[in-house]
N, C-alpha and C positions, 0 to 999 in steps of 0.2 A: 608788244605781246599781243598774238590774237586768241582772241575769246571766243570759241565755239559753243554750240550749246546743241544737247544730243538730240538726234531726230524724234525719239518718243519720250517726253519727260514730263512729269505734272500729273495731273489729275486723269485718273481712269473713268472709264464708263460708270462704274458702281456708286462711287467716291461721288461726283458729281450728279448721281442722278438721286443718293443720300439726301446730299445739300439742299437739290431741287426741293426735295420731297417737305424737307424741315422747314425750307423757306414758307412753302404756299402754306402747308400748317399754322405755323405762327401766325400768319396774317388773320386765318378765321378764327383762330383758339389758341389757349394759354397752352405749350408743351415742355415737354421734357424728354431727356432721351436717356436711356438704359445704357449707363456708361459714355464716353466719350464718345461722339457719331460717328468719328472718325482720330485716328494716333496723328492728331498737328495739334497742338498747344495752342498756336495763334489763331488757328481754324476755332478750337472751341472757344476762346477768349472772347472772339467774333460773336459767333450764336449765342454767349451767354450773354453780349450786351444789346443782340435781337430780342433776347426774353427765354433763351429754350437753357436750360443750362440738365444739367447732369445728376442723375440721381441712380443710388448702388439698386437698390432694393423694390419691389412694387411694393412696401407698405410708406414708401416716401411721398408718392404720387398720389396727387389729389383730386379730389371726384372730378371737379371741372377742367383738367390738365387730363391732353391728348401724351398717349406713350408714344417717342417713335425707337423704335427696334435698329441700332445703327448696324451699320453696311456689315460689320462683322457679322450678325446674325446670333439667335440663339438656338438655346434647344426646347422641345417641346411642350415644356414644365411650366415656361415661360408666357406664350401664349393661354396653358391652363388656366394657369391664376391670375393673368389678367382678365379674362374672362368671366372667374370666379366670382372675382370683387368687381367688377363693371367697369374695369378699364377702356375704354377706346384707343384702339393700336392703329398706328400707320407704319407699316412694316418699310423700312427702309433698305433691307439685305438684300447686297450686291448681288445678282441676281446667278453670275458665277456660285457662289458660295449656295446660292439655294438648290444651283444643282446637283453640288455634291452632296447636301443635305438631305436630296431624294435616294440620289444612289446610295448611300450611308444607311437610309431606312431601309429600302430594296433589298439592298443586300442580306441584311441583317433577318430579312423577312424569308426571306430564301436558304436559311438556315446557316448561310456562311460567316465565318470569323471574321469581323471586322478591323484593319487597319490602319488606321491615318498617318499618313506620314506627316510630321510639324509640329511645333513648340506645345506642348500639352497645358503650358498657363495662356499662350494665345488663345482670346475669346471665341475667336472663329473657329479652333481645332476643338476648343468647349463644347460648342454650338452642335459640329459635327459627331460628335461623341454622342451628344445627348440624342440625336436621331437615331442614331447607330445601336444604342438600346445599352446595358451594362458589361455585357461581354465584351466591347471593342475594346480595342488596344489604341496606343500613339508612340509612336519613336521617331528618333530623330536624326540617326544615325546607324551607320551602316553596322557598325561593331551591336547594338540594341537587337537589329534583325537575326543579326547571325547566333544571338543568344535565345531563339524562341522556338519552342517543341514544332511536332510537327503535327501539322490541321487536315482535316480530311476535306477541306475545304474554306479558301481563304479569300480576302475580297481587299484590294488595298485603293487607297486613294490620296491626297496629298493636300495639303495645305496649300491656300491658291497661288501664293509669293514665293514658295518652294521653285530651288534651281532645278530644272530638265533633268542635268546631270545627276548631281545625288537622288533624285527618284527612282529615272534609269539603275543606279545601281541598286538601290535597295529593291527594286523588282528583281532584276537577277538574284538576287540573293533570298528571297524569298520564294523563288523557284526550287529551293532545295527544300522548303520544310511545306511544302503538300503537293498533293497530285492533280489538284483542281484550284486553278489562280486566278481570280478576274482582275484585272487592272482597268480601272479608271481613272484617265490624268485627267485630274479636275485644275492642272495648273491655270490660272486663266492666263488668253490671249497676250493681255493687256502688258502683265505682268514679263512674260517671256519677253515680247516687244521691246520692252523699257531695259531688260536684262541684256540681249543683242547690240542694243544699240549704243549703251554705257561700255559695252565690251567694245564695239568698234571704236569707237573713242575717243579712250584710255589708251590703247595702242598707240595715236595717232599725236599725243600731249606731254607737256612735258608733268603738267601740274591739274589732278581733279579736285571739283566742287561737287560734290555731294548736296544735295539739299532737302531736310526730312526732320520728320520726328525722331528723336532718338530710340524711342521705342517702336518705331514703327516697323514691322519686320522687313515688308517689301524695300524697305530704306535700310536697312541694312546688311540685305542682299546684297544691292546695289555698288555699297561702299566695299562690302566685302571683293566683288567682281573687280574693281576699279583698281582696292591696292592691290593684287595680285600684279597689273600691270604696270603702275606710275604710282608718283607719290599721291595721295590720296586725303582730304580733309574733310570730314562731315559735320555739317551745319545745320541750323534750323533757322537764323534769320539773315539777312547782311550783314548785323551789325557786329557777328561774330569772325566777319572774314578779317585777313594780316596782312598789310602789307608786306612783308617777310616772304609770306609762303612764295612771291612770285618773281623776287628777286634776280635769280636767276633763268627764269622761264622764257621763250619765248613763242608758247602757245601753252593755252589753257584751256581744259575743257569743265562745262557745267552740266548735270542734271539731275534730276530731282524723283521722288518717290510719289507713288499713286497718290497720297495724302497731302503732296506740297500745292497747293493754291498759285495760279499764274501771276497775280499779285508779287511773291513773295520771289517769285523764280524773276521775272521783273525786278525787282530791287535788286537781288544779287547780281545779277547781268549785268545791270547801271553800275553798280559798287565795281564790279570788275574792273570793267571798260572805262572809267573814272580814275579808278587807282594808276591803269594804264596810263589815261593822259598825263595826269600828273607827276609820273616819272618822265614822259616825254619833256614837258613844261622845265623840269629840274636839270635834266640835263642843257637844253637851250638855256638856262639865265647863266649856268656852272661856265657858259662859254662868252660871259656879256659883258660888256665894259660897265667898271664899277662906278664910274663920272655923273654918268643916267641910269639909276638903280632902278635894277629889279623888281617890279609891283609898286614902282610910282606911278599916282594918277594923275597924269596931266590933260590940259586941254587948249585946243589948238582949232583954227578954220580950213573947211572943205575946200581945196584949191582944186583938186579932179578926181574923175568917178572914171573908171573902166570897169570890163565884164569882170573883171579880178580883184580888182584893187581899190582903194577909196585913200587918196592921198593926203593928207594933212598937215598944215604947217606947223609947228610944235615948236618954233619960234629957237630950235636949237640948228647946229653944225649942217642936219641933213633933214629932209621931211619924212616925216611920219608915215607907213602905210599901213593902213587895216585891212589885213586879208578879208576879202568876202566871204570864204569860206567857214569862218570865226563868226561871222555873223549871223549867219542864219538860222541856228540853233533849232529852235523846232518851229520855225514860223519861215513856209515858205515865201519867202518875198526875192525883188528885185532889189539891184545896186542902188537905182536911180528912185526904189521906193522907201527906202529905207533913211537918207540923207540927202541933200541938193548942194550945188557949191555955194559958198558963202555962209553954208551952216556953222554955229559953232557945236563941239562935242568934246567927250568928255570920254576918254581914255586910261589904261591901264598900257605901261609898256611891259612888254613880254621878251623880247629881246632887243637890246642896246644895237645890237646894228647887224643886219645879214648879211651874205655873198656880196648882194649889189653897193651896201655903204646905209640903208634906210633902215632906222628903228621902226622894230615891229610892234607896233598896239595893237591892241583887242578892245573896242566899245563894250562886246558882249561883256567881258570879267567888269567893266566900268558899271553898267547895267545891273549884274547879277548882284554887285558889294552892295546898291541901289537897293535892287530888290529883297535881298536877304535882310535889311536893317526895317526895311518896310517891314516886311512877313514878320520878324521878330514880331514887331509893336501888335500887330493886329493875333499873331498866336497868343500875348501877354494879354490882351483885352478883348476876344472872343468875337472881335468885328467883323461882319461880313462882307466876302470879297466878291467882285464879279469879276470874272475870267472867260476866255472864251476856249472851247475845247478844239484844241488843231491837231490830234490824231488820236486813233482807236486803236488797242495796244491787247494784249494778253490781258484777263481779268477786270479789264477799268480804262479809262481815256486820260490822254495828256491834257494838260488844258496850263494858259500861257499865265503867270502870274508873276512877269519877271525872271524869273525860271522857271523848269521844267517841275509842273506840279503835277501830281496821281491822285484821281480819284476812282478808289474800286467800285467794281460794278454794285458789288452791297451796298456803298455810299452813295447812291442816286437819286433814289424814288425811295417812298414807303414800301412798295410793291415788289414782286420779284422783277428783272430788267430783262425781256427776252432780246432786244436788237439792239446793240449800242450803236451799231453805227446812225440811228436814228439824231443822236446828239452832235453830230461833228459838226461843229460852224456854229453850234447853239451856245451864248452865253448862259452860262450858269452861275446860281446864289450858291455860297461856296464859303465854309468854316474850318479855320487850319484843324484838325486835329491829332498831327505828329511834324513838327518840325527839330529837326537836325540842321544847322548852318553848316558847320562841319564838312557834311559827308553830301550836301545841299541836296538834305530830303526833305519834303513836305509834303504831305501828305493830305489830300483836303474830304468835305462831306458837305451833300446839301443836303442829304436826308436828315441829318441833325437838325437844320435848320425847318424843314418842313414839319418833322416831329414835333418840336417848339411850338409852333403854328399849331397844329393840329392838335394838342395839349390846350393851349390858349385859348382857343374855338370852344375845346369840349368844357375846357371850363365856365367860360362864358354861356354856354348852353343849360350847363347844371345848374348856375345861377340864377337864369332869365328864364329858363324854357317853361309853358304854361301849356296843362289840356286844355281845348279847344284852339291853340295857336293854330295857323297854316303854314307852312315853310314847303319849302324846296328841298328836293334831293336829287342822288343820284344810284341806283340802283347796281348796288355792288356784287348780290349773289342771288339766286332765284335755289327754293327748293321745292320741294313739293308741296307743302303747307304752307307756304306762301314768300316773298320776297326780303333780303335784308338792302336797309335804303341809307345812304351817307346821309344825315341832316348838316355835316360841315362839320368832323371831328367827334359826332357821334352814330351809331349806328340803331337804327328802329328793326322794329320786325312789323314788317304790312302781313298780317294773315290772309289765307284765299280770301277766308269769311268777307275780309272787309276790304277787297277788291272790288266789288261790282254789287249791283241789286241781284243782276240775275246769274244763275249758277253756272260757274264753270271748273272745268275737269282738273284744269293745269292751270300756275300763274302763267307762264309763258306764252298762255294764248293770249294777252293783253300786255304783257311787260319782257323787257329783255335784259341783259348785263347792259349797263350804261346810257338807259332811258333816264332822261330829266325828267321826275315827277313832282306834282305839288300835292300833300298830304297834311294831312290833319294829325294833331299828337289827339290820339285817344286816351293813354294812359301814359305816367311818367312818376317815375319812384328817380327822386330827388336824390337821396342816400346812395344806390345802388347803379344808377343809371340805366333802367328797366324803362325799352322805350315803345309804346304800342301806338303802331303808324293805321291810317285809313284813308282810302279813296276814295270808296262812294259815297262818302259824307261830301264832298264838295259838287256830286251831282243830284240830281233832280228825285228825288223818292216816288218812282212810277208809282207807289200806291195814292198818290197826293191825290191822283187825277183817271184813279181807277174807276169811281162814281159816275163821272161825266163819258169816260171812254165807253165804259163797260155798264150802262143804267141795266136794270133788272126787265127781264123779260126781253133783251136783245138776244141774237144769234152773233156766236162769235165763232174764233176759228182757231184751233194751235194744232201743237205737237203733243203727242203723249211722252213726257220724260221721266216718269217715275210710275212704277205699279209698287202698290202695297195692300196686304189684307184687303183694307176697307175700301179700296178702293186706285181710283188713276188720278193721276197730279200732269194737268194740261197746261204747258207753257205756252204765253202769249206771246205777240211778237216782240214786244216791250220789257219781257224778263218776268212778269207773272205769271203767276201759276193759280193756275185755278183747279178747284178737287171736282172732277166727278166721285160720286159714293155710288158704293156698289148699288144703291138701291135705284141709282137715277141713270142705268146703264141702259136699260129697255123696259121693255114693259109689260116685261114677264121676270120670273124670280129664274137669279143669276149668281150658281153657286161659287166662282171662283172668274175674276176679275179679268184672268186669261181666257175664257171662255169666250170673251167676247173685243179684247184689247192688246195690244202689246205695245212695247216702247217703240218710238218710231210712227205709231200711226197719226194719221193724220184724221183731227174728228172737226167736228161742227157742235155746238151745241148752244143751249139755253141757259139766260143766267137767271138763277132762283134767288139768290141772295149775296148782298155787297156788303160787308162792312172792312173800311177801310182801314181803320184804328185798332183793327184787329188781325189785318193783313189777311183779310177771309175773304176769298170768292168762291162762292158757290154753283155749278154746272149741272145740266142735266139733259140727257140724252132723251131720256124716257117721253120729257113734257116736251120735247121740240119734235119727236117723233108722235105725240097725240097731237100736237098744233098741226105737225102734214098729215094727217090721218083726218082731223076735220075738213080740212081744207082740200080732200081730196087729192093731194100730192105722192105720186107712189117717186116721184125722185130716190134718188141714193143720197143717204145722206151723212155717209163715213167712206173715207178712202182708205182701204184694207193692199195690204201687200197681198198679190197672189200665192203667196206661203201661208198666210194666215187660215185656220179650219173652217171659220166660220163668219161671216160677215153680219153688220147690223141689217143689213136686207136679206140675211139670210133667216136672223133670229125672227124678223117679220112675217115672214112669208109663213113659218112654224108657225106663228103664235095665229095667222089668218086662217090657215088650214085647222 
């Protein structure tokens, strides 16, 4: 039987960019999402054990929990009163469904009767309604249209999973009850796509797999499309497929709904193409001599190796050979890599004797009974495996553990996974967490195993950790008010403030996403785990050494960074700031500080007063301008931009005249 599987099938553009969106959430904040994020069962089963799980109502949602708005979308009432009550929303709707949700309001703005065609308890035709304002309508069939007055203007649109077909129609037929129609097929792309191609097929098979939520509409489009043409069965995991159904098939086709996870579409596909072999297998032993039974393991020495064969003597009538092709399973190897002669090994016979007279073995089934008894003990006592990963697959990577073992892309990292093929050839720390002997599924995670870890860390943290400690991190997110920093299972917040001595605009002018820094815990609420991180505590406090740089009655030099009232705030080269006061500007009266300054300039001036325990330097224009005034200095002795009104050689020249 062959197994096909439709050219568009699995996760749409919306669905997947949903998931994205809840993923990165979670990582910086506690969320929840406004109903299902998406119609798969197993999908939310997922995110609830991420942390994000489901909630009916905004009075369930708690102050510190991010809303995300799933792919369905809602209506505008929704956003009100998150807003109301101070919710944080991360809108995850499918970005199709938003555009019907503008048209829906447009139109409605426009004074036309609004339409939708699709399920009226479907969220998303909810969603749509509530743009649409109270007047809109929803039906869902053709017989509903043909039962409605006539509009003097009508505007229809469609649910996004809606067939072409029945739209098509109910527009014709809504051409009789007004004289002004707008039609917008808001079907999306994705959806038609996945409907085509389930159609092609279904023609083409003897037997379809559906695969979806049962509630999921676009999934039961799908199913609907399919029996029209062939017998048809919809599913939501593997473990519901029958041997039965495929009995007499000898093609079979799969595909699955905008909601079904590659993951999941993966297991069915294996389950298929398995239940396949295994009829094969049934028929070869139904043909086998019963003297050397069927799924005896025996073992026998490597007497020769060819491109095809691997010959063994099994000490019966005839020798042994192990198809090569039985071997390789998902680990690309050679004949001559795999065994040498004189090996001994360890076999399963599969057929008692073929065409030429040789009973056929299989190492691999000897291997896998191996490996299954293994995996058993370690799925019963939680031990960790190391595996190495030898191919990248739909949703997650193969990776070798005696058999064919899956870990999804959610099972990898703590973090969302953008390239897997980054991991191919990489051993990974790896915890069963679904095995089936049976059906030889196993399923594995190393993100479990990291999460442990990074639990253990933080606990240990909460324990040990002390203000004034130094530690190491790693800089996980930059905001505007300053950076959050890994300490190794817990996370701090470095403020700008306490970034540097001297002021700057943005963290990013000194730190990036995944700078190693060494920081000081300033603060630490034990209880809560409230962590406040600091950098320039491990540097030098320029005011230490203000005294000796900057002694009183020197001439220094900065930048003007700050005007206020009383005066300008001159930065040194070193990060202090020294006050000129309005009074010490010139040495004449100086009603307004721009009069004679701006940010940006460049000044010279005299220091009147240090005190350092008070972070006080005090500047003065006026007295470095009487010091050249005695000394006969007509020099310039401020650098003025040529925009500036008025220069300090200008306010002199006034005050000589």
């Amino acid at each position: 039987m062959k197994v096909k599987l439709a050219a568009k099938a699995g996760f749409c553009f919306g669905v997947k960019r949903a998931l994205d969106m809840a993923e990165r959430t979670v990582e910086t904040s506690s969320a929840v999402s406004l109903g299902p994020l998406i119609h798969n069962q197993q999908v939310v089963k997922r995110l609830a054990e991420q942390g994000i799980h489901v909630v009916q109502a905004l009075d369930e949602v708690l102050a510190e929990q991010t809303l995300i708005i799933r792919s369905h979308g809602v209506g505008p009432s929704v956003y009100q009163g998150a807003e109301n009550i101070g919710i944080q929303v991360v809108d995850a709707t499918c970005p199709f469904v938003q555009k019907a949700q503008r048209l829906a309001a447009e139109s409605a703005r426009r004074g036309q009767q609004v339409i939708v065609m699709g399920d009226k308890l479907h969220p998303e035709v909810q969603g749509i309604l509530g743009w649409a304002g109270k007047q809109a309508l929803s039906l869902q069939t053709l017989e509903e249209a043909k039962e409605l007055p006539f509009y003097p203007q009508l505007a229809v649109l469609a649910q996004t999973t809606q067939l072409a077909e029945s739209f098509a129609g109910i527009v014709e037929e809504l051409k009789l009850h007004t004289e002004d129609l707008t039609v917008h097929n808001t079907i999306c792309n994705a959806t038609a796509e996945r409907q085509k191609a389930a159609r092609e097929l279904a023609q083409t098979v003897d037997v379809m797999v559906v695969v979806g939520g049962r509630n999921s509409a676009n999934t039961q489009k799908l199913a609907s499309i399919c029996a029209e043409l062939t017998k048809t069965y919809l599913i939501e995991t593997a473990e519901e497929l029958e041997a039965d159904w495929f009995k007499e098939a000898k093609s079979a086709g799969l595909t699955a709904g905008a909601s079904s996870p590659d993951w999941i579409i993966e297991e069915v596909y294996q389950t298929m193409f398995e239940m396949n072999e295994n009829e094969m297998d049934m028929a070869n032993w139904l043909g086998s001599f019963q003297n050397v039974h069927l799924g005896a393991r025996v073992t026998g020495k490597v007497v020769k190796i060819t491109n095809d064969e691997i010959f063994v003597d099994i000490g019966w009538k005839s020798e042994g050979i192990i198809p090569f092709t039985d071997e390789k399973g998902i680990r690309q190897i050679r004949a001559e890599d795999l065994l040498s002669i004189g090996d001994e090994v360890a076999a399963v016979v599969i057929r008692v004797e073929n065409e030429e007279g040789y009973t056929v073995l299989s190492k691999r089934q000897a291997d896998e009974e191996q490996a299954r008894e293994r995996l058993e003990k370690f799925a019963e006592s939680k031990e960790e495996i190391q595996a190495k990963v030898v191919e990248v697959v739909k949703g997650g990577l193969l990776v070798d553990v005696g058999i064919r073992g899956f870990v999804p892309a959610s099972q990898l990292q703590l973090g969302y996974v953008e390239d897997l093929n980054q991991f191919l050839g990489q051993t990974l720390r790896l915890r069963i967490i679904e095995f089936d002997p049976a059906k030889r599924k196993v399923v594995l995670s190393q993100k479990i195993i990291l999460e442990e870890e990074q639990a253990n860390k933080r606990r240990h943290l909460l324990e040990t950790l002390q203000v004034g400690d130094i530690v190491t991190g790693v800089v996980r997110r930059i905001a505007d008010f300053g950076a959050f920093v890994d300490i190794g299972g817990l996370d701090g917040l470095l403020h700008i403030s306490e970034m540097a001595y001297a002021r700057i605009r943005h963290p990013s002018e000194i730190l990036k996403t995944g700078d190693v820094v060494e920081v000081q815990v300033l603060k630490f609420e034990h209880d809560t785990g409230k962590l406040s991180l600091g950098l320039k505590q491990l540097q030098e406090n320029p005011w230490v050494r203000v005294a000796e740089k900057y002694p009183i009655d020197s001439i220094v030099k900065g930048v003007v960074v700050r005007i206020v009232p009383f005066g300008a705030f001159v930065g040194l080269a070193d990060g202090v700031d020294g006050l000129l006061h309005i009074s010490q500007l010139a040495d004449h009266r100086v009603n307004k500080v721009e009069e004679v300054l701006k940010v940006g300039d460049q000044v010279s001036a005299k220091v009147i007063e240090c005190k350092p325990e008070a972070k006080r330097l005090s500047l003065s224009m006026r007295e470095m301008v009487k010091d050249i005034a005695q000394a006969g200095d007509n020099e310039a002795i401020v650098s003025q931009s040529e925009n500036n009104s008025e220069t300090i050689n200008d306010a002199l020249d006034k005050d000589h005249d």
